[in-house]
Backbone as numpy.savetxt, mean C-alpha at the origin, in Angstrom:
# Nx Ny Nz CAx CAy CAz Cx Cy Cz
2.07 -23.51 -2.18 1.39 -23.62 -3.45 0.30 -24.67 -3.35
-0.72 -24.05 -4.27 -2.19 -25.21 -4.07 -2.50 -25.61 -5.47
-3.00 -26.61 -5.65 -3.61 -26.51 -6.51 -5.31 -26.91 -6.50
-5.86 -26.63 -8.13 -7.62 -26.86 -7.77 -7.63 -26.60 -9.41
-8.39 -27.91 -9.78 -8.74 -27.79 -11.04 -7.37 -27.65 -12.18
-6.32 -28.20 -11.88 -5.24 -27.84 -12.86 -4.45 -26.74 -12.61
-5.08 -25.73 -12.06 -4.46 -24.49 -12.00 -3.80 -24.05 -10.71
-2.65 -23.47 -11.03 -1.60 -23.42 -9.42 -1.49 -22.56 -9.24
-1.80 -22.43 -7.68 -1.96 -20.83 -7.08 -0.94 -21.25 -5.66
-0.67 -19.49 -5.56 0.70 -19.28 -4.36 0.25 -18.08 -3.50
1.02 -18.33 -2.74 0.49 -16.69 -1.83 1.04 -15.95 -2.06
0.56 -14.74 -2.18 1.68 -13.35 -2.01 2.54 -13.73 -0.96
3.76 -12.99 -0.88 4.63 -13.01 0.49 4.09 -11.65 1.54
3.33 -10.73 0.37 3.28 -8.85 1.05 1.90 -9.49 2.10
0.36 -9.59 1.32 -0.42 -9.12 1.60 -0.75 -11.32 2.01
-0.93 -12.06 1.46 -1.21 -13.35 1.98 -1.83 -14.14 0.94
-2.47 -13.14 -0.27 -3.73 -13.38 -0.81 -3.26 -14.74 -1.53
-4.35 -16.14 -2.37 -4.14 -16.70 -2.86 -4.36 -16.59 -4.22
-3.35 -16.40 -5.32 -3.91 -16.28 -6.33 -3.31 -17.22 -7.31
-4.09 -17.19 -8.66 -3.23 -18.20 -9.79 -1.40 -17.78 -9.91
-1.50 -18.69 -10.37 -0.37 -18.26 -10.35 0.24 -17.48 -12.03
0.76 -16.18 -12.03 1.39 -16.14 -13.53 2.36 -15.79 -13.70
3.04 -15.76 -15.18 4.46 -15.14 -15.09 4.60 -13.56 -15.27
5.52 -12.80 -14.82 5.75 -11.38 -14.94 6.09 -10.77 -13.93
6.51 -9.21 -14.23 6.62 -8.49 -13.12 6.59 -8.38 -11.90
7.21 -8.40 -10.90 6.46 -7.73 -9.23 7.31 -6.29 -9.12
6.69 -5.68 -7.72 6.91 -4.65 -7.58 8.72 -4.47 -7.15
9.48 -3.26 -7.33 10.27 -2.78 -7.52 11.26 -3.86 -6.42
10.78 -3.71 -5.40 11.03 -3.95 -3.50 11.05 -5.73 -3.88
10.20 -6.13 -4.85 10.15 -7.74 -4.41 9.28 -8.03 -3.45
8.38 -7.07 -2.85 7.38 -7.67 -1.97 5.91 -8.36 -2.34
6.05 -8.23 -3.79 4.79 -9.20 -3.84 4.49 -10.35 -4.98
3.62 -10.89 -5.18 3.67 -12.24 -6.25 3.84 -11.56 -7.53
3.66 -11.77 -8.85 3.46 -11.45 -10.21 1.81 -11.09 -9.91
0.91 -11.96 -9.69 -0.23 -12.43 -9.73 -0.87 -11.18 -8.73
-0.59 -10.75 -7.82 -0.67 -9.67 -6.96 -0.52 -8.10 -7.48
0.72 -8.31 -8.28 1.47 -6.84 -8.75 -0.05 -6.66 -10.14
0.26 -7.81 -10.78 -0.56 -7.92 -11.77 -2.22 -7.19 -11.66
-2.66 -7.51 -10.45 -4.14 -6.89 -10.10 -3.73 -5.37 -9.71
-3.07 -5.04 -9.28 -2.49 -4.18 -8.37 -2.62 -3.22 -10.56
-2.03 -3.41 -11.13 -1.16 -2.55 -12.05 -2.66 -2.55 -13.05
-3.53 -3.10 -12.92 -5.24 -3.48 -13.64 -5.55 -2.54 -12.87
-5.87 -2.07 -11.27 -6.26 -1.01 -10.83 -6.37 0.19 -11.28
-4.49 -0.20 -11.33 -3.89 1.31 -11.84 -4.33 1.54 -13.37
-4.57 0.97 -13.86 -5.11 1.12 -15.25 -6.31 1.87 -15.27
-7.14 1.04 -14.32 -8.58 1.83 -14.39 -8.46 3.26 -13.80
-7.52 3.20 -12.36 -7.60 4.75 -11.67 -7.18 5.31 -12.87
-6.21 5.50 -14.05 -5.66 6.47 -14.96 -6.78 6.75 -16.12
-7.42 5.84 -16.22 -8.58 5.88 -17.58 -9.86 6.82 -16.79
-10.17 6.96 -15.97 -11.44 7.76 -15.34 -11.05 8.72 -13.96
-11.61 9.75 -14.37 -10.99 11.06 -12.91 -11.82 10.39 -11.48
-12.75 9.83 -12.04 -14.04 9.51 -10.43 -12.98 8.18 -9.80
-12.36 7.31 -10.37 -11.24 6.17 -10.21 -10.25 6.61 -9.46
-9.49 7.89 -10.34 -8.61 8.41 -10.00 -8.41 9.33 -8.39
-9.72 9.69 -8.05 -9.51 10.60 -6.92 -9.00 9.68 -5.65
-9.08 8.67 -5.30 -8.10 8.03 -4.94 -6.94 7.19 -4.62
-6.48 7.53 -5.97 -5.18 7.00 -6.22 -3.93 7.05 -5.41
-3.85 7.92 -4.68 -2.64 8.21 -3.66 -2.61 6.90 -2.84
-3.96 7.04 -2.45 -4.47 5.60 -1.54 -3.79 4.70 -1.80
-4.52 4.23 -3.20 -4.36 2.76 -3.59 -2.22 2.90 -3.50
-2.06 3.74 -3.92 -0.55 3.34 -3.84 -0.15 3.02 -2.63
-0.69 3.55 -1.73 0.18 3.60 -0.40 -0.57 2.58 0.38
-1.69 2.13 0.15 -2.30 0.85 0.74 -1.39 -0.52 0.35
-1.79 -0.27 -1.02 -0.39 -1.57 -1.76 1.00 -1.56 -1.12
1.70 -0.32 -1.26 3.44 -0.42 -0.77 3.13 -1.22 0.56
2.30 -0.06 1.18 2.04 -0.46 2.70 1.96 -1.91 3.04
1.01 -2.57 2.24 0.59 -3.97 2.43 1.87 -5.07 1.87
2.90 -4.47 1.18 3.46 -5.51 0.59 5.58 -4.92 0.98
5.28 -5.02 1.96 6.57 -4.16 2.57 8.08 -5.37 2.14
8.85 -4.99 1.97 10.38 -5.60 2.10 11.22 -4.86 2.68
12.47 -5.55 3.08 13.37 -5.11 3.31 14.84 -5.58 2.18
14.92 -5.26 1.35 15.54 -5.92 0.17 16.51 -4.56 0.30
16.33 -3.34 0.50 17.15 -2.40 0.81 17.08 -1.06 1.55
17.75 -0.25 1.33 16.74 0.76 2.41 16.00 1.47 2.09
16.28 1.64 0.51 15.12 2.00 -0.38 13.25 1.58 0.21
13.87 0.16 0.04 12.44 -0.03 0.40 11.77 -0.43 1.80
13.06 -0.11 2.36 12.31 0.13 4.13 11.59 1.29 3.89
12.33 2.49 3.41 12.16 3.75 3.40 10.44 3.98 2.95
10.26 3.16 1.93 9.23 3.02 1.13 7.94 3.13 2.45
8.07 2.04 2.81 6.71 1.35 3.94 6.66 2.50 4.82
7.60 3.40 5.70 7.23 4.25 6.38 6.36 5.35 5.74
7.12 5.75 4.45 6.60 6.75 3.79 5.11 6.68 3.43
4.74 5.59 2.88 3.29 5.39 2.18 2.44 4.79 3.86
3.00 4.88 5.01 2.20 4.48 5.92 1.97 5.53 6.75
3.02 6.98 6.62 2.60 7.97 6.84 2.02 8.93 5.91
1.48 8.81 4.86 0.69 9.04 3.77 -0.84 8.07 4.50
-0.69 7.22 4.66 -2.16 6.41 4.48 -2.71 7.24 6.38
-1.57 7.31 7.16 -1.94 7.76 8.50 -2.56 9.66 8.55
-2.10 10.39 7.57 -2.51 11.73 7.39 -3.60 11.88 6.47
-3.83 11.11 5.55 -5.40 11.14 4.67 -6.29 10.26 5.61
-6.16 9.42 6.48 -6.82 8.69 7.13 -7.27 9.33 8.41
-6.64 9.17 9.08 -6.68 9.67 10.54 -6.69 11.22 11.06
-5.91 12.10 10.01 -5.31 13.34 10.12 -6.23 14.17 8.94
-7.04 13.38 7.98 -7.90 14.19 6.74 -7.20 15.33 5.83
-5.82 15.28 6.10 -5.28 16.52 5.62 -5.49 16.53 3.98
-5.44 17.20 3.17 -5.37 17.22 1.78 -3.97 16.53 0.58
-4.50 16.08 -0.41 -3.69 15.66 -0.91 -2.18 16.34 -1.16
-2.31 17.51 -1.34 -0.86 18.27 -1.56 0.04 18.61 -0.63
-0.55 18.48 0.62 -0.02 18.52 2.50 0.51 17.16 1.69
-0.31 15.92 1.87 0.48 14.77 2.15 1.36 14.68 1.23
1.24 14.96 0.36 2.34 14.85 -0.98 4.12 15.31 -0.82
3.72 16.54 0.00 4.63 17.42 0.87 5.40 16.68 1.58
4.59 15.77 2.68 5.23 15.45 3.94 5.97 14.19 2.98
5.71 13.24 2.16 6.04 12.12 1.54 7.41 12.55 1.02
7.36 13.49 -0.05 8.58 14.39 -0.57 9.88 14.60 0.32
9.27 15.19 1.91 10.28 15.35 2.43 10.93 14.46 3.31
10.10 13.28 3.78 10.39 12.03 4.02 10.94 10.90 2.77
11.03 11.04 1.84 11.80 10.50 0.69 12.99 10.78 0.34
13.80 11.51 1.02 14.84 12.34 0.81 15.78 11.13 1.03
16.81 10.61 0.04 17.87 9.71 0.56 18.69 10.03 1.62
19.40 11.02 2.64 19.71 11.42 3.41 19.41 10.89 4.69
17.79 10.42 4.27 17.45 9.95 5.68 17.21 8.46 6.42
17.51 8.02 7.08 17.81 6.46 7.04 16.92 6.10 8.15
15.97 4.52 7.92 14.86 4.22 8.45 15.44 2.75 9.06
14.80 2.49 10.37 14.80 1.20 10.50 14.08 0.02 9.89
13.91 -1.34 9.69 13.11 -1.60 9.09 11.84 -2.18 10.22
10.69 -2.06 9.68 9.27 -2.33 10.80 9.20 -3.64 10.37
8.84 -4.33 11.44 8.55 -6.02 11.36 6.56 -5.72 10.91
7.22 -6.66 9.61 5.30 -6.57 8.85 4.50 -7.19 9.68
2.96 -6.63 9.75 2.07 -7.00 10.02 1.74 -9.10 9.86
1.45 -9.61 10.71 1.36 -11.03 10.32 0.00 -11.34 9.15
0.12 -12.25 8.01 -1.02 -12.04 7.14 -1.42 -13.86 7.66
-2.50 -13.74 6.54 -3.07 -13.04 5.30 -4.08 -11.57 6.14
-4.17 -11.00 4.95 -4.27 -9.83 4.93 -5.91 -9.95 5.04
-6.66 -8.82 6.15 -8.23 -8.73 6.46 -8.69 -8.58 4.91
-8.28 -7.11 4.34 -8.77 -6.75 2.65 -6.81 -6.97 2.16
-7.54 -6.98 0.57 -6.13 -6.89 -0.24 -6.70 -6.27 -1.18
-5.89 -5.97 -2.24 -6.12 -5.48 -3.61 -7.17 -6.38 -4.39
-7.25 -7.72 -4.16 -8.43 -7.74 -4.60 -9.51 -7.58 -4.35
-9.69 -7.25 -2.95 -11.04 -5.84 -3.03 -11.60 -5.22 -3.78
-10.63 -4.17 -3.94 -10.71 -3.48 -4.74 -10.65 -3.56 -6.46
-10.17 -4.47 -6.46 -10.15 -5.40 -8.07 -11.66 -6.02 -7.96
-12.72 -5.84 -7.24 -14.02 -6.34 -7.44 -14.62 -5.32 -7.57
-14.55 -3.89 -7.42 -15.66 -3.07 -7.64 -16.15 -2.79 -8.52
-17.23 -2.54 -8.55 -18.30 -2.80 -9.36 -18.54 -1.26 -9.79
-18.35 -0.16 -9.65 -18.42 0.85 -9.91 -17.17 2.07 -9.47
-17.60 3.41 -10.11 -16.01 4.23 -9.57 -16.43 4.78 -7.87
-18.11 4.67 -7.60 -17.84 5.05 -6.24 -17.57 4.22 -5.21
-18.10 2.58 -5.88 -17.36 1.10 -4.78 -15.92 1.38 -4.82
-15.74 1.25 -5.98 -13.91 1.32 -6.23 -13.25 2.69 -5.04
-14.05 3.87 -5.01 -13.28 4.74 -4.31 -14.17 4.31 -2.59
-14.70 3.69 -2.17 -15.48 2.79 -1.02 -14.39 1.63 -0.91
-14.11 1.04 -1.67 -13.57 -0.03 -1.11 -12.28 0.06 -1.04
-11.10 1.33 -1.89 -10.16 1.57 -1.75 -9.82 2.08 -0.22
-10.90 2.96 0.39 -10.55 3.81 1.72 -11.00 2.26 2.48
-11.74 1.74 2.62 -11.85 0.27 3.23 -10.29 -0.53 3.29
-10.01 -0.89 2.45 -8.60 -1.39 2.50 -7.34 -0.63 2.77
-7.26 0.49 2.59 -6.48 1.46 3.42 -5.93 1.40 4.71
-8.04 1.41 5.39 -8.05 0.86 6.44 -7.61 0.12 7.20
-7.85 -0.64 6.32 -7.39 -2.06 7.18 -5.99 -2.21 6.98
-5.33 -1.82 6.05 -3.61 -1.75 6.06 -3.28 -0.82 7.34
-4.03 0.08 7.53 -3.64 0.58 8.84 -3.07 0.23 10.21
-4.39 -0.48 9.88 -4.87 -1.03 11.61 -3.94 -2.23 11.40
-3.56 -2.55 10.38 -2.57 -4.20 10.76 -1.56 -3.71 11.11
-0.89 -2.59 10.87 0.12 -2.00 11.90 0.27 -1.96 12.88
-0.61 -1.73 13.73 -1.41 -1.92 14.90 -0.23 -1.40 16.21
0.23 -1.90 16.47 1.53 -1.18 17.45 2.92 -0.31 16.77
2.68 -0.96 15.90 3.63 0.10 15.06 3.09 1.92 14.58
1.97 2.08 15.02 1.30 3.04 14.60 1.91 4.13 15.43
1.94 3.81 16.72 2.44 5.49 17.18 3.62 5.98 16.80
4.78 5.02 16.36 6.34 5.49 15.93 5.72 6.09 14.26
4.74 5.45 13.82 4.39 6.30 12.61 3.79 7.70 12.53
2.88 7.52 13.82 1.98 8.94 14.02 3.34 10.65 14.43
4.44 9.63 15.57 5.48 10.51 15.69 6.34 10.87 14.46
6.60 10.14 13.80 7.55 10.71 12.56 6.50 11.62 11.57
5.46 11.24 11.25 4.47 12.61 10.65 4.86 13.78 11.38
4.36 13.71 12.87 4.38 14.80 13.60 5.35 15.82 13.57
6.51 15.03 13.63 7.75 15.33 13.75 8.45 16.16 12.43
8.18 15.34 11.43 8.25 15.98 9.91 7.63 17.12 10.13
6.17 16.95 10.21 5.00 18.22 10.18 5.87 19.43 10.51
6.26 19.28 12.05 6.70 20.39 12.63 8.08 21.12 12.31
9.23 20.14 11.43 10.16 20.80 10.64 10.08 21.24 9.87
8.69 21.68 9.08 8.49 22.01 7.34 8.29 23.12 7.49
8.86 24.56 6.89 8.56 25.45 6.56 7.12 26.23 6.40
């Protein structure tokens, strides 16, 4: 914790970022500050109020889970693979939203049990507040695939056990 000017700021634990600090909510998993979830759920506000916001919304979800991973249960191990093979098939693979939606669905299935991935070391290259700066709905959908990005690549060796379990799914689906 820092302070500057009176006001006290902490890091996320998910993504690194420094922000004020406030009271409320975090995400389900516990992987990220109030102050984090908080920008994160302002996003989501704007992606739901405008369709040009909205077209990539899948993203922003799965950039966030992605970026702010726990292991609090297996729920939310389960979580980080899922939205990192979501961010690896719109990214890398271009497939369409209702493919990925598919593969997420059938990788969400409680039945199936995940190890947990050791997170990326932060602070984080982009975070959600990136994207909490754009200045318009086509920066906002620019700087969402930007931070995506870069949630990607901080995976970085963890990527091929991700690229195989897509694959692998892919090829069991009907």
């Amino acid at each position: 914790m820092s302070e500057e000017n009176n006001l006290i700021f902490s890091r996320c634990p998910g993504c690194g970022d420094e922000l004020e600090v406030v009271e409320g909510p975090t995400d389900r998993y516990g992987g990220s500050s109030a102050a984090c979830w908080k920008r994160f759920t302002e996003i989501l506000v704007r992606e739901y109020s405008s369709p040009a916001h909205f077209k990539v919304h899948q993203l922003t979800v799965d950039a966030y889970m992605a970026q702010h991973p726990s292991q609090s249960s297996p729920a939310a191990i389960q979580s980080v693979w899922v939205h990192l093979v979501a961010i690896y098939l719109a990214l890398e693979q271009q497939k369409p939203l209702p493919f990925i939606q598919k593969v997420m669905k059938k990788l969400a299935r409680p039945d199936i049990k995940f190890v947990a991935l050791v997170p990326p070391p932060g602070p984080a290259a982009l975070t959600v507040g990136h994207v909490w700066e754009a200045a318009s709905a086509e920066d906002h959908q620019q700087r969402v695939r930007q931070w995506a990005g870069a949630v990607w690549e901080s995976w970085g060796d963890r990527q091929e056990r991700i690229r195989d379990l897509a694959q692998y799914t892919i090829a069991k689906m009907p």
